[in-house]
CHARMM internal coordinates of N, CA and C (Angstrom, degrees):
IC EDIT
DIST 1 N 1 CA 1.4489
DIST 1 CA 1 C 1.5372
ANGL 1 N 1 CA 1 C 109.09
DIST 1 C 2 N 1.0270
ANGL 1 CA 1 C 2 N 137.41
DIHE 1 N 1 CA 1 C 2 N 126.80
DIST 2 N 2 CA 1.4713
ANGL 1 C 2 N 2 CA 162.17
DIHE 1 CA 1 C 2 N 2 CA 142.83
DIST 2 CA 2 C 1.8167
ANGL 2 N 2 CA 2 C 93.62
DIHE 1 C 2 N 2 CA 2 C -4.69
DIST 2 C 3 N 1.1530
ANGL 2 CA 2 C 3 N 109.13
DIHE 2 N 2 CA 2 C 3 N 145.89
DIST 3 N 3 CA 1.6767
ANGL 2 C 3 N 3 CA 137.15
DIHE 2 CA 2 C 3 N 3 CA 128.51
DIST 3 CA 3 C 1.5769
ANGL 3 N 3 CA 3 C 120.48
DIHE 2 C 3 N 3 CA 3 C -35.78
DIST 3 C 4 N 1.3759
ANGL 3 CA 3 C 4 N 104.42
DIHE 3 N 3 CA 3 C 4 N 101.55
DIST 4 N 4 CA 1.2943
ANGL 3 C 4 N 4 CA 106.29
DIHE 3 CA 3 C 4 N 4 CA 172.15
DIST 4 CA 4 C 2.0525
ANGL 4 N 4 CA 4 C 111.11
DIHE 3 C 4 N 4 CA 4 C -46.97
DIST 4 C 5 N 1.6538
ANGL 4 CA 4 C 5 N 119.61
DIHE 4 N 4 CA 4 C 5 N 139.50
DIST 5 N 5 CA 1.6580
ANGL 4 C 5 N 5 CA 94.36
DIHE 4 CA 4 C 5 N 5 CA 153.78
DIST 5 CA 5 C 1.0177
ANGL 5 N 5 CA 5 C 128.33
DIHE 4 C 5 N 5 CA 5 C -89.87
DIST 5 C 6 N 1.1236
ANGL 5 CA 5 C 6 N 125.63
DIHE 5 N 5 CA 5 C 6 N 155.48
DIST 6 N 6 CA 1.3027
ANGL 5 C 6 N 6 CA 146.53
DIHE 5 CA 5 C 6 N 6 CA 158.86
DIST 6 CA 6 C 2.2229
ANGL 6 N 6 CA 6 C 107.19
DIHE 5 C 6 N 6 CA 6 C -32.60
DIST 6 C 7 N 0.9304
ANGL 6 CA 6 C 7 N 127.19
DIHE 6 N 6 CA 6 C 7 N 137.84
DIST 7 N 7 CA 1.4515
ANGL 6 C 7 N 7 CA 104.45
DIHE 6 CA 6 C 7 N 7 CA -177.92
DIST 7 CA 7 C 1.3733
ANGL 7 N 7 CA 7 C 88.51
DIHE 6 C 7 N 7 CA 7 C -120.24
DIST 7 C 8 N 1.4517
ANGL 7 CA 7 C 8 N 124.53
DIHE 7 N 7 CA 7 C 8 N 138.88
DIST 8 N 8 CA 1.6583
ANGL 7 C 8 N 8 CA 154.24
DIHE 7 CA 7 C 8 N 8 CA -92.96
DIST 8 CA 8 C 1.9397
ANGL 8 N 8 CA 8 C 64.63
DIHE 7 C 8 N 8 CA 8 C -126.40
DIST 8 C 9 N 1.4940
ANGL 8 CA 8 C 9 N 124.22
DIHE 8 N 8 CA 8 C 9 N -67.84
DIST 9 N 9 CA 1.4089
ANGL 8 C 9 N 9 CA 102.29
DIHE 8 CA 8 C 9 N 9 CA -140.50
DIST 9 CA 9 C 1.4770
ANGL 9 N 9 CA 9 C 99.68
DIHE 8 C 9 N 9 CA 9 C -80.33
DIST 9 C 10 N 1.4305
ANGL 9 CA 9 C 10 N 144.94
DIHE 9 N 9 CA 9 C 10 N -6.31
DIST 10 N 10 CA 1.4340
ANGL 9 C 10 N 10 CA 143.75
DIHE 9 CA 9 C 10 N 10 CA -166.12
DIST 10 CA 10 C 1.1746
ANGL 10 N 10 CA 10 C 91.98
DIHE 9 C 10 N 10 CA 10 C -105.65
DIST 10 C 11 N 1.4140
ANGL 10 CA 10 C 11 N 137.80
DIHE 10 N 10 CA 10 C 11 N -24.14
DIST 11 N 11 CA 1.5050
ANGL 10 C 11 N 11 CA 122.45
DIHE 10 CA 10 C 11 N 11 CA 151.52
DIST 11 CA 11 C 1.3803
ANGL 11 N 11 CA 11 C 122.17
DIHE 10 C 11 N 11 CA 11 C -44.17
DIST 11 C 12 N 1.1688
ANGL 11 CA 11 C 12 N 121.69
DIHE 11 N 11 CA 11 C 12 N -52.28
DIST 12 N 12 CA 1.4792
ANGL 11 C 12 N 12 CA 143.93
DIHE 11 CA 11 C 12 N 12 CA 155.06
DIST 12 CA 12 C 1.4258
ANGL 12 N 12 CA 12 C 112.35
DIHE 11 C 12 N 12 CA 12 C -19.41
DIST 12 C 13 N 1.2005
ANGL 12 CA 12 C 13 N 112.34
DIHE 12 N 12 CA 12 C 13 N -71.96
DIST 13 N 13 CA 1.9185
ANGL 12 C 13 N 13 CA 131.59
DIHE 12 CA 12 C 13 N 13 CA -169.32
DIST 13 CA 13 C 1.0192
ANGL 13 N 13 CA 13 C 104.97
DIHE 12 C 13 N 13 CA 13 C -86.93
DIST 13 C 14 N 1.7161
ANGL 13 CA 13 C 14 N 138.05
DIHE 13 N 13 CA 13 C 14 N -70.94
DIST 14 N 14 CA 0.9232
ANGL 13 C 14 N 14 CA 124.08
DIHE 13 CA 13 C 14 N 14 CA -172.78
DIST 14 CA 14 C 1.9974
ANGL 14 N 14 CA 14 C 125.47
DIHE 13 C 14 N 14 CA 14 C -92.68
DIST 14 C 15 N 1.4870
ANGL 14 CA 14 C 15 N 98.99
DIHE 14 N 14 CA 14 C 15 N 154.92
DIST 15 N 15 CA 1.1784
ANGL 14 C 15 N 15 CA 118.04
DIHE 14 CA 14 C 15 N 15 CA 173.09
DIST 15 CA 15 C 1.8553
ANGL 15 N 15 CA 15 C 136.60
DIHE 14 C 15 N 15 CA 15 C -119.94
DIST 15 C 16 N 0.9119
ANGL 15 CA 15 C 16 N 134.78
DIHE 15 N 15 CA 15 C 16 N 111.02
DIST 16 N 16 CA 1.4549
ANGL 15 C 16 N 16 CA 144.90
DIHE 15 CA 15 C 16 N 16 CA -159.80
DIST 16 CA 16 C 1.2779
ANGL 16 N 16 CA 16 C 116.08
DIHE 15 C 16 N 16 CA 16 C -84.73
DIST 16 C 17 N 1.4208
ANGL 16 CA 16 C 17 N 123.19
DIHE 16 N 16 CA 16 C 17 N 72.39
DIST 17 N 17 CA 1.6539
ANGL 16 C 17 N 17 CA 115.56
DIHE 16 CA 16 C 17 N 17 CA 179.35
DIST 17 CA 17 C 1.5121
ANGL 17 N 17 CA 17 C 116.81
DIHE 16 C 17 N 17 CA 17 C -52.66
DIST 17 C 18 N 1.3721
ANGL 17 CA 17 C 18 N 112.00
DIHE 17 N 17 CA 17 C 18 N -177.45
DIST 18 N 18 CA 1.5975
ANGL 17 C 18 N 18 CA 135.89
DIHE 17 CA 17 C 18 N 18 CA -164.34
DIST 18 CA 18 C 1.3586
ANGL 18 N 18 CA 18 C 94.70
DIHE 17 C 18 N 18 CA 18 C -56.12
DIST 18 C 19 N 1.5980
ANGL 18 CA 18 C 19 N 114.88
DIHE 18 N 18 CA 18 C 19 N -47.00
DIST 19 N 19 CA 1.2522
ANGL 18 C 19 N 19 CA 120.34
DIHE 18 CA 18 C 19 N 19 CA -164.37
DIST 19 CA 19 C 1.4906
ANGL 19 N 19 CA 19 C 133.16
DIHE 18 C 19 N 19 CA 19 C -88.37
DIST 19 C 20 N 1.4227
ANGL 19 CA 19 C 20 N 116.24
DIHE 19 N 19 CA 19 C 20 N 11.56
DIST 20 N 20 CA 1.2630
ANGL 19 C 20 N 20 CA 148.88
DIHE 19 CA 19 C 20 N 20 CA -173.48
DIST 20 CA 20 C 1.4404
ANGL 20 N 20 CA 20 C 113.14
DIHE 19 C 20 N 20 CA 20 C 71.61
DIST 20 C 21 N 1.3112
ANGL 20 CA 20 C 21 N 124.69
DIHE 20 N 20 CA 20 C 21 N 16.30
DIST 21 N 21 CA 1.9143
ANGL 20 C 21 N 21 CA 123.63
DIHE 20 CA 20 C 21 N 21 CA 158.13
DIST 21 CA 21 C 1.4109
ANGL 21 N 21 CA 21 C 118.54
DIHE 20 C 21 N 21 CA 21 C -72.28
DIST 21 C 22 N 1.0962
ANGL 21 CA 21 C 22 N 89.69
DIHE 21 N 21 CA 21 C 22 N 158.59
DIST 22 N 22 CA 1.8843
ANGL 21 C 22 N 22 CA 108.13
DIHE 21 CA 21 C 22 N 22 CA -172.09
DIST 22 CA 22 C 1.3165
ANGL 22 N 22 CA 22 C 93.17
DIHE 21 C 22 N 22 CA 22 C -100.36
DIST 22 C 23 N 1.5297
ANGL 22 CA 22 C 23 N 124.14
DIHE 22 N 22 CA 22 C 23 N 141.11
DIST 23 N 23 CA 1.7150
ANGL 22 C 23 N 23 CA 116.51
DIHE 22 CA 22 C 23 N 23 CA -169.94
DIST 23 CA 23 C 2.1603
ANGL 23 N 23 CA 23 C 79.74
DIHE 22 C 23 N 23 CA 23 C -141.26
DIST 23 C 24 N 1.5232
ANGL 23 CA 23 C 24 N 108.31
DIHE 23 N 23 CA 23 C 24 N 139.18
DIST 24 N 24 CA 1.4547
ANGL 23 C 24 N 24 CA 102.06
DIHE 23 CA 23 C 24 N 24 CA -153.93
DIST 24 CA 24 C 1.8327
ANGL 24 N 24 CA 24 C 66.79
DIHE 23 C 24 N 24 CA 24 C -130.82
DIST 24 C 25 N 1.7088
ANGL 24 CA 24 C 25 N 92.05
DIHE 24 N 24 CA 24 C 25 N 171.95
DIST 25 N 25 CA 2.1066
ANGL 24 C 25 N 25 CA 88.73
DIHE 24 CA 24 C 25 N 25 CA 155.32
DIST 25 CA 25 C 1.5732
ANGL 25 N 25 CA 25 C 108.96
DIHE 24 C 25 N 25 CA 25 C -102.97
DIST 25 C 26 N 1.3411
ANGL 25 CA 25 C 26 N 113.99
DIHE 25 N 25 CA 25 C 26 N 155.07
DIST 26 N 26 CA 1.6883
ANGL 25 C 26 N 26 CA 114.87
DIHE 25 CA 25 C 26 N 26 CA -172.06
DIST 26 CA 26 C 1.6743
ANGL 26 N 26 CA 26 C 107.76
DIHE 25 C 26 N 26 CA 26 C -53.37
DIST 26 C 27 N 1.3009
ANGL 26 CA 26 C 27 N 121.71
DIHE 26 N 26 CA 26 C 27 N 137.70
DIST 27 N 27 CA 1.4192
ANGL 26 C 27 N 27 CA 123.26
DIHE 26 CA 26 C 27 N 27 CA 154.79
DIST 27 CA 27 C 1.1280
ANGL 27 N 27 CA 27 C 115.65
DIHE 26 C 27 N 27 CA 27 C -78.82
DIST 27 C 28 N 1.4282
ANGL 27 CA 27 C 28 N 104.06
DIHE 27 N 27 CA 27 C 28 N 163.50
DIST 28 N 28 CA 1.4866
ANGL 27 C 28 N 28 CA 124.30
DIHE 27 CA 27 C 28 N 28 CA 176.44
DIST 28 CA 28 C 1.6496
ANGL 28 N 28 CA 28 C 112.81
DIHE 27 C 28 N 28 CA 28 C 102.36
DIST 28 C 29 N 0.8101
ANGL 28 CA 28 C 29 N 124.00
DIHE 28 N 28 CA 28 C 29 N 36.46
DIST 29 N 29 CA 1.8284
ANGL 28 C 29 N 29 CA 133.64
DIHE 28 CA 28 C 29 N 29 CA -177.87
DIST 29 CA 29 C 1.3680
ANGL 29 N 29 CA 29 C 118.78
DIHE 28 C 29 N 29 CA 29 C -132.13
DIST 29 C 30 N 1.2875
ANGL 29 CA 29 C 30 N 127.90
DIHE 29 N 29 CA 29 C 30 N -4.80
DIST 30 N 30 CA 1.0743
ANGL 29 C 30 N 30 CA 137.55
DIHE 29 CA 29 C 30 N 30 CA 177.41
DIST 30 CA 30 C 2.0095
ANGL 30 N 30 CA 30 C 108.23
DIHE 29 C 30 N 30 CA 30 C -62.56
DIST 30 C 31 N 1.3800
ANGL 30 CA 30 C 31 N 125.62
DIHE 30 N 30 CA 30 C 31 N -33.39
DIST 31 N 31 CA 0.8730
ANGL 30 C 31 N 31 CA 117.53
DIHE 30 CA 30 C 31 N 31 CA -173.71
DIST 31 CA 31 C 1.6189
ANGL 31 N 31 CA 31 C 107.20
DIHE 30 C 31 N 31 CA 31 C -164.72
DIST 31 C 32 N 1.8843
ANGL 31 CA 31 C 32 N 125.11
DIHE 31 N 31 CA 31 C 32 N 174.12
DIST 32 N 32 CA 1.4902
ANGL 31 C 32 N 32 CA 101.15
DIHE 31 CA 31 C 32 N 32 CA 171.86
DIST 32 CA 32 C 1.6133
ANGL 32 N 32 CA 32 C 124.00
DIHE 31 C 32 N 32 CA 32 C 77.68
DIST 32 C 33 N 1.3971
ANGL 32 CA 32 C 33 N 111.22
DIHE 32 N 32 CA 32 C 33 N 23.44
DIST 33 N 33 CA 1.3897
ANGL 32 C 33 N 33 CA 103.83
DIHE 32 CA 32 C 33 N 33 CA -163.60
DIST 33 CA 33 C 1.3960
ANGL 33 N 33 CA 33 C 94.63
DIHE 32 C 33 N 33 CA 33 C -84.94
DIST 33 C 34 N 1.1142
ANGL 33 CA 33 C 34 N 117.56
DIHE 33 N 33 CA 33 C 34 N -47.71
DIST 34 N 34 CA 1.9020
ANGL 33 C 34 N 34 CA 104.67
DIHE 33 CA 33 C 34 N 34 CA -166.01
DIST 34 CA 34 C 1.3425
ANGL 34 N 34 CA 34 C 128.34
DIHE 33 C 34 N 34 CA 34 C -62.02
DIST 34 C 35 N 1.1024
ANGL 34 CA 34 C 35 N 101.22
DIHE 34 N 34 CA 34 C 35 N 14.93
DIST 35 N 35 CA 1.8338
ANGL 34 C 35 N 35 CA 113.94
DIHE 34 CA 34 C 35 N 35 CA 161.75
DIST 35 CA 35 C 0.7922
ANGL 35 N 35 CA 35 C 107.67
DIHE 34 C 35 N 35 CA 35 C -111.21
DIST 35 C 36 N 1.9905
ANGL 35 CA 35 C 36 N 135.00
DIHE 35 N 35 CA 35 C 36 N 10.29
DIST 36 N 36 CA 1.3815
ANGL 35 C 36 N 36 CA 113.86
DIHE 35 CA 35 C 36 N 36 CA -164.84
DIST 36 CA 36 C 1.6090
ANGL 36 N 36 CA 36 C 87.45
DIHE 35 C 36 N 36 CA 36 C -110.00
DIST 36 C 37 N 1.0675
ANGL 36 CA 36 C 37 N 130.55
DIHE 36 N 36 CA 36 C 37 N -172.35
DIST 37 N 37 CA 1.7743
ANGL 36 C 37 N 37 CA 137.09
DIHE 36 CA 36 C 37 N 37 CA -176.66
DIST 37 CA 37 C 1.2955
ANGL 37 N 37 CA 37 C 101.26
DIHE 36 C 37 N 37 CA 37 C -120.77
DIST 37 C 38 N 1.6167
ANGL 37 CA 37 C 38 N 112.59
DIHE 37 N 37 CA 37 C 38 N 134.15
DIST 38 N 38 CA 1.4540
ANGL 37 C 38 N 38 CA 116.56
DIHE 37 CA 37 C 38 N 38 CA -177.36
DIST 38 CA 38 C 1.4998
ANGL 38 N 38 CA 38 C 108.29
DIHE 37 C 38 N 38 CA 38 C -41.56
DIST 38 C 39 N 0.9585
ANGL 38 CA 38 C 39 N 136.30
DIHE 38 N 38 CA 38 C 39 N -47.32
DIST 39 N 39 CA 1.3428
ANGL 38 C 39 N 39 CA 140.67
DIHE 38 CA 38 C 39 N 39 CA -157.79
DIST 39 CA 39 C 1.7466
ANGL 39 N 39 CA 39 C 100.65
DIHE 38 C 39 N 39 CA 39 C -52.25
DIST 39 C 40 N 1.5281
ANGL 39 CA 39 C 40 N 112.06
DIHE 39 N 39 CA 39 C 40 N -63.87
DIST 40 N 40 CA 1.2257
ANGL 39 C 40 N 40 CA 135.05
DIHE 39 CA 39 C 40 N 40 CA 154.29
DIST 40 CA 40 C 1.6399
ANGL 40 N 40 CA 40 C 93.89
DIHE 39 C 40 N 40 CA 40 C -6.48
DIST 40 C 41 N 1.4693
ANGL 40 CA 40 C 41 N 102.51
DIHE 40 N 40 CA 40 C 41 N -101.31
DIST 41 N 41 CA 1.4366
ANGL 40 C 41 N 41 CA 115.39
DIHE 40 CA 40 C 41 N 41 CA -154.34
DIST 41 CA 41 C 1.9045
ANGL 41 N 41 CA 41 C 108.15
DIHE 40 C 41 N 41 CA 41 C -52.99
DIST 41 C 42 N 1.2419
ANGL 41 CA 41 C 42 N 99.79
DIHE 41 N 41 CA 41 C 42 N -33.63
DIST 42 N 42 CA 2.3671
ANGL 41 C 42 N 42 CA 104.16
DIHE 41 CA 41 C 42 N 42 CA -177.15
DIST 42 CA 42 C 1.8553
ANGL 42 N 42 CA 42 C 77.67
DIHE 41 C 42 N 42 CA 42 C -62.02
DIST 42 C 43 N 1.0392
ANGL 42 CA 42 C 43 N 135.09
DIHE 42 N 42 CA 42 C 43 N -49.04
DIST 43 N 43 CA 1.6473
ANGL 42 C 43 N 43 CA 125.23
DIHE 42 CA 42 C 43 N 43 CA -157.07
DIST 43 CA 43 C 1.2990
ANGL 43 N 43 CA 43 C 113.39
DIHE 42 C 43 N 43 CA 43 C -64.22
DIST 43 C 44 N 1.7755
ANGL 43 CA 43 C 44 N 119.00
DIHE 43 N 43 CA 43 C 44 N -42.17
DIST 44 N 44 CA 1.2904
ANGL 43 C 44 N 44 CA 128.34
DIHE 43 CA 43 C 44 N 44 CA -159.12
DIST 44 CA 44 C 1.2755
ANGL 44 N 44 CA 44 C 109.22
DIHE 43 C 44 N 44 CA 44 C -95.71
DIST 44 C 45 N 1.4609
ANGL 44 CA 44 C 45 N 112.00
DIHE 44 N 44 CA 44 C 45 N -21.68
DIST 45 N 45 CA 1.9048
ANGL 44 C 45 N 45 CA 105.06
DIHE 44 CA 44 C 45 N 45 CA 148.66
DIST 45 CA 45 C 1.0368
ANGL 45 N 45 CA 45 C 116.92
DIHE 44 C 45 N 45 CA 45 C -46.42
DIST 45 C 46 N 1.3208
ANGL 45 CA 45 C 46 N 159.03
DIHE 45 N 45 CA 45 C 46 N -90.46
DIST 46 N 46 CA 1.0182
ANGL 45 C 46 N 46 CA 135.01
DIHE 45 CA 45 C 46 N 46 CA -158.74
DIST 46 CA 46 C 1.8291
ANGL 46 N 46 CA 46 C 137.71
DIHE 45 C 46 N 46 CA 46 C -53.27
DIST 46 C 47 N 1.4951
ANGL 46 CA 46 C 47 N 108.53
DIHE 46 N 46 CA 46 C 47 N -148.31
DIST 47 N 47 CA 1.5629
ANGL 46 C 47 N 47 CA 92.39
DIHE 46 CA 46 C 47 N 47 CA 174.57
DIST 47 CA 47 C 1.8142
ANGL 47 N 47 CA 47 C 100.26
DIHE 46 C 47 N 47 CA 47 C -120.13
DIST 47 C 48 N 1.2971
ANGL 47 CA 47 C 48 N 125.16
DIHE 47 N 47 CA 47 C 48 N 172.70
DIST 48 N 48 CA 1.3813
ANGL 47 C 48 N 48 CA 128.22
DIHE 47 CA 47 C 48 N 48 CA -169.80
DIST 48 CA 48 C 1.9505
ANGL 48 N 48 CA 48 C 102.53
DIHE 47 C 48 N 48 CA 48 C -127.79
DIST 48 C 49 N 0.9612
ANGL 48 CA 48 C 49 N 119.26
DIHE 48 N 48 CA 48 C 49 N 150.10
DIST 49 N 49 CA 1.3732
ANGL 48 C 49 N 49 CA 122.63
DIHE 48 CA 48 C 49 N 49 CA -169.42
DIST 49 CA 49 C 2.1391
ANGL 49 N 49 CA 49 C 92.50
DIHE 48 C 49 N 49 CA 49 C -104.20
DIST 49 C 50 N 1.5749
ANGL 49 CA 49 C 50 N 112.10
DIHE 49 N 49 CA 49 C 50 N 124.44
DIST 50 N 50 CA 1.0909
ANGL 49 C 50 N 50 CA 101.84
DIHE 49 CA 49 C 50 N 50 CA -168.63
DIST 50 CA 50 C 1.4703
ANGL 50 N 50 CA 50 C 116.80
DIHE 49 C 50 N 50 CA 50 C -72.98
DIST 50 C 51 N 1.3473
ANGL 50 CA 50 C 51 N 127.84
DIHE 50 N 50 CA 50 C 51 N -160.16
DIST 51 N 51 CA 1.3185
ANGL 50 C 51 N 51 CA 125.95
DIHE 50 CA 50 C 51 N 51 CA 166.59
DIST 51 CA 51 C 1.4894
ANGL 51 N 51 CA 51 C 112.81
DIHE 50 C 51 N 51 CA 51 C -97.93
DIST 51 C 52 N 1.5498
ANGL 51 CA 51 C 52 N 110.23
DIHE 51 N 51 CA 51 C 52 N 133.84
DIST 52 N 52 CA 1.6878
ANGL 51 C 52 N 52 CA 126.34
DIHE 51 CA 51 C 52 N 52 CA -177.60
DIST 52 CA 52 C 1.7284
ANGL 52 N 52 CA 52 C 103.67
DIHE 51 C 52 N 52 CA 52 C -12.67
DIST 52 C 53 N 1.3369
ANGL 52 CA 52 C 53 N 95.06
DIHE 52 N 52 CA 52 C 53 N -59.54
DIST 53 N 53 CA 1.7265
ANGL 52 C 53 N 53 CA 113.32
DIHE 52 CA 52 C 53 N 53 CA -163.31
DIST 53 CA 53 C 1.6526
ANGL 53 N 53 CA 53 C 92.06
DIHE 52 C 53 N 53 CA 53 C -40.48
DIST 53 C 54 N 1.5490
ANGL 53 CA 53 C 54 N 99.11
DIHE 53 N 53 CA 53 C 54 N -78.46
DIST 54 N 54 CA 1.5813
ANGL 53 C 54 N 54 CA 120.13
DIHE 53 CA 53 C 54 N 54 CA -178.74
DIST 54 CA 54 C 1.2627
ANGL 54 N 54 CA 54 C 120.24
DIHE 53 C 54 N 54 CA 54 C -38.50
DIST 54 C 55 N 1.0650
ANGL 54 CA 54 C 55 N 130.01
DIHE 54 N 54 CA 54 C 55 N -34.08
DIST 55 N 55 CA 1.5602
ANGL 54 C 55 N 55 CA 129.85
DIHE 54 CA 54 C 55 N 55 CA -172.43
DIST 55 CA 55 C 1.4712
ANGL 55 N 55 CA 55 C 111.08
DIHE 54 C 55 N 55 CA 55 C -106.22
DIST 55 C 56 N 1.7818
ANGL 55 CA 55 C 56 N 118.76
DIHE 55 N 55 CA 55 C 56 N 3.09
DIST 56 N 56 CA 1.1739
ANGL 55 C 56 N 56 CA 96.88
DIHE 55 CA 55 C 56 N 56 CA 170.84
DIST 56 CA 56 C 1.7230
ANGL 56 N 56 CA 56 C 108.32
DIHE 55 C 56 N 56 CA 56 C -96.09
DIST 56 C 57 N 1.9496
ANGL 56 CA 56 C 57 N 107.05
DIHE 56 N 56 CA 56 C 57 N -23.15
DIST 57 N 57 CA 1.3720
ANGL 56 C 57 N 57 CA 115.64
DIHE 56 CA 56 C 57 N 57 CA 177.56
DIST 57 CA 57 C 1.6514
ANGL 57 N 57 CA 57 C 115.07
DIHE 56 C 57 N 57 CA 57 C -58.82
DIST 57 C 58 N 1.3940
ANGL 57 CA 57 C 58 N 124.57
DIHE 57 N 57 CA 57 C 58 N -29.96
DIST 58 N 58 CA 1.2500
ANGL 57 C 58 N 58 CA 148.64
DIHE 57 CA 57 C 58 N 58 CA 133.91
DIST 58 CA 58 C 1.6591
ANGL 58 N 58 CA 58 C 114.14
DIHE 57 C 58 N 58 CA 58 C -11.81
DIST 58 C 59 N 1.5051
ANGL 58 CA 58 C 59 N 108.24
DIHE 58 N 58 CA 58 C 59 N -90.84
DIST 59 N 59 CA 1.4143
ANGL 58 C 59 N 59 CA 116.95
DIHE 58 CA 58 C 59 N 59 CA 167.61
DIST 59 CA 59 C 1.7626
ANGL 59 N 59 CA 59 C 124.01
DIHE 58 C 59 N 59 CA 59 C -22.44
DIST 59 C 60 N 1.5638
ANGL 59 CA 59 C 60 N 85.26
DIHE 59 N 59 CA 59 C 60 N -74.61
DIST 60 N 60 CA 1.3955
ANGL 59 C 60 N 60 CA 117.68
DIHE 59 CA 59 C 60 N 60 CA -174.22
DIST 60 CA 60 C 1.9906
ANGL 60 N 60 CA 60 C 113.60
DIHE 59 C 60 N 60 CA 60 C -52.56
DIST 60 C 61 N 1.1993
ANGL 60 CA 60 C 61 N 102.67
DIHE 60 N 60 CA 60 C 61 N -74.93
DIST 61 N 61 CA 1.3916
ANGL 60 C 61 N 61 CA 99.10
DIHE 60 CA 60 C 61 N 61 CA 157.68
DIST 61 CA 61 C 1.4314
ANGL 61 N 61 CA 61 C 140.49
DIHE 60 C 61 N 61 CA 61 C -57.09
DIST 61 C 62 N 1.3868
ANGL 61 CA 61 C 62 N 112.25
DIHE 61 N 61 CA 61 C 62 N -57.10
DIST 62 N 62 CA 1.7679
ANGL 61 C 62 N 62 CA 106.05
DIHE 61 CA 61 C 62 N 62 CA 172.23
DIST 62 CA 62 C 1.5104
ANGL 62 N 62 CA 62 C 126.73
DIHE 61 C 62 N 62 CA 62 C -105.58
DIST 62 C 63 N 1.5954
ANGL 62 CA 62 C 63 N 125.71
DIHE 62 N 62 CA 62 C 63 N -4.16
DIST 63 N 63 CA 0.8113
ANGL 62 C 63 N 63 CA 124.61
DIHE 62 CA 62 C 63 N 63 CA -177.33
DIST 63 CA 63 C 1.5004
ANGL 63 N 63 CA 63 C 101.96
DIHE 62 C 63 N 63 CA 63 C -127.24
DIST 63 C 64 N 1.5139
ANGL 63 CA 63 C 64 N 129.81
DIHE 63 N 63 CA 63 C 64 N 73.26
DIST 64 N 64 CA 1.2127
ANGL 63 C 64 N 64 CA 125.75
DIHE 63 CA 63 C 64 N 64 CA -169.91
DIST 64 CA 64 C 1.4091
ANGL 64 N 64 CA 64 C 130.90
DIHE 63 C 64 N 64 CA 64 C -89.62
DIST 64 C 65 N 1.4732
ANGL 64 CA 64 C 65 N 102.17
DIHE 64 N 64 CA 64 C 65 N -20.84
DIST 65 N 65 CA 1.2675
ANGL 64 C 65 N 65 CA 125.88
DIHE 64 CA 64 C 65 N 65 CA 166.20
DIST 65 CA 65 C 1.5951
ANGL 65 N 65 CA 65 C 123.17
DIHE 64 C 65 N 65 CA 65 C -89.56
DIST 65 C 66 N 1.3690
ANGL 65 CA 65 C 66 N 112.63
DIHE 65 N 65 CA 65 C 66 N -7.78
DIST 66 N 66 CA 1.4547
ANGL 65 C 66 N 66 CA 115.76
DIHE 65 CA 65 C 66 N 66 CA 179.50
DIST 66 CA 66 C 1.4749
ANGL 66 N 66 CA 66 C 116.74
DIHE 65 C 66 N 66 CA 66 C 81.06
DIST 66 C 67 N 1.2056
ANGL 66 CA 66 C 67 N 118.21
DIHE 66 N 66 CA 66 C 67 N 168.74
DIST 67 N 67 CA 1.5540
ANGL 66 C 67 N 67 CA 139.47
DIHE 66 CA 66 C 67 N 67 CA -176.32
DIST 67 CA 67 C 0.8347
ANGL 67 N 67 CA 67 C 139.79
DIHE 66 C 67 N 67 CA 67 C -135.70
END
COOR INIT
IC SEED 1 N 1 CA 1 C
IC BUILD
């Protein structure tokens, strides 16, 4: 059986540190900001480390070969 691929857009978004976490950038910025509270927006700049659950379905499905 073949090599799973890699899928092109979760290459994109996600990233796999040293330590085997999935590190994504925050959602929710795409649109709607002036209802959101500065605090909100200084937070969602950066990136967020997902949850165990989430980042292994992550792994497993689109990133099978690693990064």
């Amino acid at each position: 059986m073949p090599k799973m691929k890699t899928k092109s857009a979760a290459k994109k978004r996600f990233k796999i540190t040293a330590t085997g976490k999935v590190v994504a950038a925050a959602a929710g910025k795409r649109h709607g900001m002036i209802k959101r509270t500065n605090k909100f927006i200084r937070d969602a700049r950066g990136t967020m480390v997902l949850a165990d659950a989430d980042g292994k379905k992550v792994v497993k499905n689109y990133l099978p070969n690693g990064l």
